[in-house]
N, C-alpha and C positions, 0 to 999 in steps of 0.2 A: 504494500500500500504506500503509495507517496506522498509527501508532505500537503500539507492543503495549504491554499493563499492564504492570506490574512481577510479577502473576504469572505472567504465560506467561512474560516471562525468567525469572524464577527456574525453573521447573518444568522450560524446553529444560537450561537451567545445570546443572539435579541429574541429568538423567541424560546426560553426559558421560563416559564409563569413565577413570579416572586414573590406573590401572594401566598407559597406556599409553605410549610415552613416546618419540618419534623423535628418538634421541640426535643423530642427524647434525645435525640443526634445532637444539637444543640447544647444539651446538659452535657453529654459524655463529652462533646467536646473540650467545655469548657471546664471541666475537670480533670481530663487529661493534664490541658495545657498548668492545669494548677500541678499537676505532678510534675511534668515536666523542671515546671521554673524550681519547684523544691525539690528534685534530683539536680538540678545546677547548682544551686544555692549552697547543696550538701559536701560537706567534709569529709565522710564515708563513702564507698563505694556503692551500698545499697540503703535506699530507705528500710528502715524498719517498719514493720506494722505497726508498730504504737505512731510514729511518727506519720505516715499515709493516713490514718485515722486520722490524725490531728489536721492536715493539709484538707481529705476531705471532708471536717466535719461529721466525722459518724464514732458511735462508740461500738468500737470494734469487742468480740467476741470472737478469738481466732480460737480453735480446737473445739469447738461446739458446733457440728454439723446437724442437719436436721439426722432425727432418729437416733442420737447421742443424747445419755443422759447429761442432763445440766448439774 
């Protein structure tokens, strides 16, 4: 397949609908990139799970899977 012009990209580009908008994709994005910038930030090689907890806001429960006693 060979390169396309720049106006066939432009022309697939404009009709896109933008009204539309899959928030869930959205969130993971935006939580990625929170990981991301806290895996740069970090000192260590790897985030810890306390700390990924902390970057996403959540209280983490690691080794409790469902159908594991609590």
């Amino acid at each position: 397949m060979g390169r396309r012009s720049k106006q066939e990209v432009l022309y697939v580009a404009g009709h896109r609908r933008t009204s539309v908008q899959d928030h869930v994709a959205l969130v993971e994005i935006d939580l990625t990139g929170e990981l991301m910038i806290a895996a740069a930030a970090a000192s260590e090689d790897r985030l810890s799970p306390a700390r990924i907890d902390e970057v996403l806001d959540v209280d983490g429960d690691h080794g409790e899977g469902p159908g594991e006693p609590e």
